[in-house]
C-alpha positions, -999 to +999 in steps of 0.1 A: -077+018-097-062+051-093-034+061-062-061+084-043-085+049-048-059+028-040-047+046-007-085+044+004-088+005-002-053+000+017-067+021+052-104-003+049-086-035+042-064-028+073-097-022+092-113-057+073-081-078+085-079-063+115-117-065+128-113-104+112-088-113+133-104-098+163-132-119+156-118-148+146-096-140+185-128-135+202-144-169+197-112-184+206-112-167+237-149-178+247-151-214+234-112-222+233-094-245+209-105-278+223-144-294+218-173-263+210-203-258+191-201-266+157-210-228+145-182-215+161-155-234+138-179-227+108-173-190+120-138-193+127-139-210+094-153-183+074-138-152+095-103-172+084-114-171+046-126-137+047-096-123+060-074-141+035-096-128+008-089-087+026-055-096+029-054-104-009-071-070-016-049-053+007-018-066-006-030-057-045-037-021-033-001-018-016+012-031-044-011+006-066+002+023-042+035+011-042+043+013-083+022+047-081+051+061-060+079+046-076+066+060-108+061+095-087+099+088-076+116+082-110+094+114-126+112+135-092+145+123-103+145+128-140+130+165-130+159+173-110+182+160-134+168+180-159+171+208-138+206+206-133+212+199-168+197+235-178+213+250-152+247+236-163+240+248-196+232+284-186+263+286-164+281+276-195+265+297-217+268+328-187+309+320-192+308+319-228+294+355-228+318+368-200+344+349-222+334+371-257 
């Protein structure tokens, strides 16, 4: 999965889990936690398992996304050291010719 993939699957599971659990809120609303129709625990039932299963996508995706950026972050860091590194060396260098 690449980052630009992985940032894509992160915003639709949010969407997934979230429509879920206002579907899985919904029916509770109507028909309560007590005694209901049978379909609606079956739904609540496999609204509950879907969600876990977007969740478990979601969290796999943030976890791309996540290592993507750390990666992203160390690469940054070693750049800017570099950076200073070569400029250290060409002020040293710029004194060693003043010095001559």
């Amino acid at each position: 999965m690449t980052y630009q993939e992985a940032l894509e699957q992160v915003e639709a599971m949010q969407g997934r889990v979230a429509y879920k659990e206002r579907q899985i809120q919904s029916l509770i609303n109507q028909y309560g936690q007590g005694v209901r129709p049978s379909w609606v625990s079956t739904d609540l039932a496999i609204y509950s398992q879907q969600m876990q299963d977007y969740a478990k996508d979601l969290s796999y995706a943030e976890y791309v996304v996540a290592h993507y950026e750390a990666k992203q972050d160390a690469l940054a860091e070693q750049a800017e050291e570099n950076h200073r590194a070569q400029w250290s060396a060409d002020v040293k260098a710029n004194l060693n010719l003043e010095g001559e």
